[in-house]
C-alpha angles and dihedrals in degrees: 000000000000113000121255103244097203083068095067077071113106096180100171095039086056092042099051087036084050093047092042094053087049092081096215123180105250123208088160138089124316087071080205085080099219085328100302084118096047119110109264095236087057088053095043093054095042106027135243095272102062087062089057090065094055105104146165127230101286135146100273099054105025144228121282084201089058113000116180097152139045086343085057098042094047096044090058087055086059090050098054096047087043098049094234121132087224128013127188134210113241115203089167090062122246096304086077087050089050089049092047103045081056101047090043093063103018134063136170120313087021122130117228112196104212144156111282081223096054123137114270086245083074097048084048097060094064094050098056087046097035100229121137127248120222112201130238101198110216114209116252111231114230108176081059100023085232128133106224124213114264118282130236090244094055091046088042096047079047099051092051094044082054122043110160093056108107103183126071123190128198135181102202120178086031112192094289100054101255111136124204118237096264088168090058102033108035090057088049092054098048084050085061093044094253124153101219116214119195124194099203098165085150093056123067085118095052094090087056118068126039085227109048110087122283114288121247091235082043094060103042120275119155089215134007141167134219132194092229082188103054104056102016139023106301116108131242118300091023124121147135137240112203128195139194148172138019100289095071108072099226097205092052093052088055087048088053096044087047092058104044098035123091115255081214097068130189098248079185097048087042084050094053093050083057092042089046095050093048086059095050094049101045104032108006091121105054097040086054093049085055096050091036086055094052087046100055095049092049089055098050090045093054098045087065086061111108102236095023138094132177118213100257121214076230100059085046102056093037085067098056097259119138092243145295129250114235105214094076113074106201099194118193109210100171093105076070089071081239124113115225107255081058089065095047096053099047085050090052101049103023097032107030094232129117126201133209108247134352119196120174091282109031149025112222119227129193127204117192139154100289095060117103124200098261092055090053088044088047088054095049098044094056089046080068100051093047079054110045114106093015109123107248110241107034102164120238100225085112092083103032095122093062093064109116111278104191117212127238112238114240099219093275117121109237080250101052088047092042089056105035122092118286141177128196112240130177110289081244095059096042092074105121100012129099125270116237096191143053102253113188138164105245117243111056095027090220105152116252095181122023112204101261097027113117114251110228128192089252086059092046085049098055098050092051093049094049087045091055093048094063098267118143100235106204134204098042126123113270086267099042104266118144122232112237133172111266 
């Protein structure tokens, strides 16, 4: 398809770079004023320019609160690239759009219906609205110690058991690449008169290449976010939030973002959301081609590694999931005998290369637009030799226990159990009684333990084998403790 010529625009970029090269005298936020109060060490890393750009809400470059200029302007560009009818500019990463898209459509006394492996963001979210999540349980692989996405017919068995929930939520792709069937299951939930929300934080590339997996906006949802800065060129914190449709009450959604965005806003990050549009938009094809095409080659080199096996688009579908994106390499090394915060480890400190996750049975790889082929062939080059002299086959029974036990709620909203008293007891004398945090291994951030859920000894068992493989459990005291309802 020809190329939209109004996406080469990079109206926010030109209008902060304008502003920048105007030299005016500045009595306003950043106190640095243009970097002549930075420490000298910080200038002399980055440079002089990039603190230029640094810039507070003024006339030339517009206010995220209220923009009615270049911001604007920039943000209907995404929308256009994106396919939205409106997109929004994140500074607080993809968790606030998380928090945002349910609060937008949920209040107090609501039922969302979610994946029970969701990011905490999500869980946040009702619990800053108050609604109650209802759980679609997705199926744990064992033959590939994977858990898959949910299925249509989970989200499909949970929509009819519940029938007055109007809000389906759905992480697709989730951290290992598996996408769940949108074009099946989003038209089912709008049959029913469901609003579908998709956190699809691992996807702003998705739009963009024929043969990536279905994007959330292309399949239907009425709201979606992306982590512009894990996948493509936006940098860190820097994400969108896209929304179509009639069933999302725009001026509720601006209310909302209002509320949970910062008024200090990142004008770089904000930059590199309109730089990494533009990209996407112009050259997005060719640039993925290029990183589908390393990591295809990757996958197929290191399943012909003894020991190894890299997660396949064929597995996934075979297993009734929507798709899986290719450009994350989800590599089980467990028939190493090795978990697989062991093999990140020995590729940190003895190869000089870090991955993105490690979990008991794999270390996650992705592969964007910025990797190059010799990075891809370092990678697998030092996955040989991790695995040279291991006997092929090891089972992984070894690490059984840490396979994800989910927790049966005990009747409190997220909410109820986030806000009543609480103490923080040994993880051994918290069995029975009901969890008063959000406990999750990091990454990727899924919650292990919701507040109100009861904790169980297989749930007790399985942090403290995580913990002793070399996994950051996160949402513990200080000292460990676990935080419980008095």
């Amino acid at each position: 398809m020809p190329i939209d010529e109004s996406q080469y625009k990079t109206p926010l970029f030109d209008a902060m770079v304008s502003l920048a090269e105007a030299k005016k005298v500045s009595f306003h936020t950043p106190g640095h004023k243009s970097g002549k109060g930075i420490a000298t060490r910080f200038v002399k890393y980055v440079g002089h320019k990039i603190f230029a750009i640094d810039l507070t809400t003024l006339d030339e470059v517009d206010s995220l609160q209220r923009p009615r200029g270049v911001i604007k302007e920039a943000q209907e560009l995404a929308a256009k690239a994106y396919g939205a009818d409106r997109s929004f500019f994140l500074l607080n990463g993809t968790s606030v759009g998380n928090h945002a898209m349910v609060m937008t459509v949920c209040g107090p006394g609501s039922g969302v219906l979610m994946a029970r492996n969701c990011h905490k963001s999500v869980l946040a979210g009702t619990i800053l609205s108050g609604a109650t999540p209802h759980y679609i349980y997705p199926e744990l692989d064992r033959s590939i110690m994977t858990t898959m996405n949910v299925s249509f017919d989970a989200v499909k068995a949970a929509v009819e058991a519940h029938p007055w929930i109007k809000t389906l939520l759905i992480t697709s792709p989730n951290y290992y690449g598996i996408c769940a069937d949108l074009e099946r299951i989003i038209p089912f939930a709008h049959e029913h008169s469901m609003t579908v929300l998709v956190d699809e934080a691992h996807g702003p590339h998705l739009g963009f290449h024929d043969e990536l997996p279905v994007s959330a906006l292309s399949a239907g949802a009425d709201m979606c976010v992306q982590s512009t800065h894990k996948i493509i060129g936006g940098m860190t914190q820097a994400s969108m939030l896209h929304a179509r449709g009639d069933r999302v009450d725009i001026d509720t959604l601006v209310g909302v973002l209002k509320f949970v965005q910062t008024t200090s806003p990142s004008y770089i990050l904000m930059a590199s959301l309109d730089l990494a549009r533009m990209q996407m938009a112009t050259e997005g094809e060719k640039l993925l081609t290029k990183a589908l095409r390393l990591s295809r080659w990757s996958r197929e080199t290191i399943n012909a590694v003894p020991g190894l096996h890299c997660l396949t688009k064929e597995e996934v579908l075979e297993r009734g999931m929507g798709d899986l994106d290719e450009t994350k390499l989800a590599i089980n090394v467990s028939g190493l005998g090795l978990s697989g915060y062991d093999v990140s480890q020995t590729l940190n400190l003895e190869h000089d290369i870090q991955v993105e996750m490690a979990d008991p049975f794999h270390v996650l790889v992705i592969v964007s637009i910025g990797d190059r082929r010799e990075d891809l062939e370092r990678l697998v080059e030092a996955l040989k030799k991790i695995a040279e002299g291991k006997e092929p086959g090891v089972s992984a029974k070894a690490w059984e226990s840490a396979l994800p036990k989910f927790i049966n709620a005990a009747g409190l909203t997220p909410r109820e159990a986030f806000f009543a008293e609480h103490v923080f007891v040994p993880m051994e004398e918290s069995v029975g009684r009901l969890s008063s945090e959000i406990v999750t291994v990091y990454p990727p951030g899924i919650p292990l333990l919701v507040p109100g859920e009861v904790i169980t000894d297989e749930g007790v068992s399985y942090l403290k084998n995580v913990s002793a493989l070399g996994g950051t459990v996160d949402g513990l005291s200080e000292e460990g403790l676990i935080g419980v309802l008095k």
